[in-house]
C-alpha positions as CSV (number, residue, x, y, z in Angstrom):
1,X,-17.5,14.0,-42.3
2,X,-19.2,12.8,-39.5
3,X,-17.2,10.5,-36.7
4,X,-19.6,8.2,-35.8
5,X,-22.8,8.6,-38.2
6,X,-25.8,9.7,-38.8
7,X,-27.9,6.8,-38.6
8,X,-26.1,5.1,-35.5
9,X,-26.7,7.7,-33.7
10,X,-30.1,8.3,-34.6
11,X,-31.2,4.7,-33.6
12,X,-29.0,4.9,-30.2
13,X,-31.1,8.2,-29.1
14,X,-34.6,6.7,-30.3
15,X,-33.7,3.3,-28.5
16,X,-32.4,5.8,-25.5
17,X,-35.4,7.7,-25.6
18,X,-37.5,4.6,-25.5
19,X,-35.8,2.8,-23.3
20,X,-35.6,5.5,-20.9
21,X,-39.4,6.5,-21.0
22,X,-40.7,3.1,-20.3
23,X,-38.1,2.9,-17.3
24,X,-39.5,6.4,-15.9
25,X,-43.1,5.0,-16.0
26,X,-41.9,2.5,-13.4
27,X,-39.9,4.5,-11.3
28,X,-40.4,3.8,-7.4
29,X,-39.1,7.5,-6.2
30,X,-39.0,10.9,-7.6
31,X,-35.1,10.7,-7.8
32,X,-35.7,7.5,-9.9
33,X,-37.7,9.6,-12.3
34,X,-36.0,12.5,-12.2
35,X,-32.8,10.5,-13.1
36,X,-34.7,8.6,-15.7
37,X,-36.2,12.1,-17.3
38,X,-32.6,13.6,-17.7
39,X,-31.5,10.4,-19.7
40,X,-34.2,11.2,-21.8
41,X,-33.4,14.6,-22.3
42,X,-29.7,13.8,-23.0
43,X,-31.0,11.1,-26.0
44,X,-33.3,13.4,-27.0
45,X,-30.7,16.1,-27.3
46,X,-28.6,13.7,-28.9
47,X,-30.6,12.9,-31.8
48,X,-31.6,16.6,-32.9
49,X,-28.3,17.4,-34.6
50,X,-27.9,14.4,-37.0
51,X,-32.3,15.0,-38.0
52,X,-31.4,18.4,-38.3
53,X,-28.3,18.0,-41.1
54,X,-30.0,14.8,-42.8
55,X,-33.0,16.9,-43.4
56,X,-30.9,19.7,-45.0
57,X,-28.9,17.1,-47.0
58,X,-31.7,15.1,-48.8
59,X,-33.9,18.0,-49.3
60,X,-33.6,19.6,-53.0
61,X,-31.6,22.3,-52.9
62,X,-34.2,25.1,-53.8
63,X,-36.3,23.6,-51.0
64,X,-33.3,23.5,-48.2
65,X,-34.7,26.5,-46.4
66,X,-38.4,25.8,-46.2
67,X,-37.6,21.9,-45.6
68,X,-35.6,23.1,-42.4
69,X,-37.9,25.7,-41.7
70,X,-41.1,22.9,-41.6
71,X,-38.7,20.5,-39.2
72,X,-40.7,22.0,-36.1
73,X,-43.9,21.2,-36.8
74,X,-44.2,17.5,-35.9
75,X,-42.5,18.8,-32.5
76,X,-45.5,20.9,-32.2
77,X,-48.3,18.5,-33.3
78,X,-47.0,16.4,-30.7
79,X,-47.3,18.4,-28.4
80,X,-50.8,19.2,-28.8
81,X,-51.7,15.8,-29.5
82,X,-50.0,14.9,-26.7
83,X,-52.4,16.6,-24.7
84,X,-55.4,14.8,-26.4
85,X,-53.9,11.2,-25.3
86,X,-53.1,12.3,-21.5
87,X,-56.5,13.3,-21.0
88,X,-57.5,9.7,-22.7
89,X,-55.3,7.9,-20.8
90,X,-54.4,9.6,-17.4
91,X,-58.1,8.9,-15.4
92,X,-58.1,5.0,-16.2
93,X,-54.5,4.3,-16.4
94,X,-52.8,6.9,-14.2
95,X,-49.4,8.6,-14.9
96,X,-47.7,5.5,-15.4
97,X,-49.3,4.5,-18.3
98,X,-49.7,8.0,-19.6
99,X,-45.8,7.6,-20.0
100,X,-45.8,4.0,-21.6
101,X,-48.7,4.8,-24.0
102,X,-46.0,8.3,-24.9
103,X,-42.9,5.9,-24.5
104,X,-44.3,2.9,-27.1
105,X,-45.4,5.1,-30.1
106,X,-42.3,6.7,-30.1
């Protein structure tokens, strides 16, 4: 069984996540951010396991494998939309709001 829970620790790594990315968007120093964007990272990390073995446990059996094996592909999309929204957003609102307008949707 699991110690603490899935969905705790889901909502504690979103909020993290969150939390964290709005902070690095108005950090004063490069240490600040730096700092800021290994927090993320650690709630990021954090979250992967539990998504990971609540996929595998409320897909159907016979679709297990292929449910796991599509689990990637919003990581991916992301990415590449991600691109799309910092060229929108970069020239009029900088770096800073680059990472708010990233931090919010998630």
């Amino acid at each position: 069984g699991d110690r603490f829970g899935r969905k705790p620790i889901s909502v504690i790594s979103g909020l993290g996540v969150s939390v964290g990315g709005v902070l690095s968007a108005f950090a004063k120093t490069y240490w600040q951010f730096l700092l800021l964007r290994i927090i993320i990272g650690f709630f990021m990390g954090m979250g992967t396991g539990p998504a990971v073995a609540l996929s595998g446990e409320v897909a159907p059996k016979k679709l297990r494998a292929a449910a796991l094996a599509v689990l990637p592909i919003p990581w991916g999309l992301g990415v590449s939309i991600g691109a799309g929204i910092a060229y929108a957003v970069i020239d009029p609102y900088g770096w800073q709001g680059l990472i708010l307008a990233i931090s919010l949707v998630f």
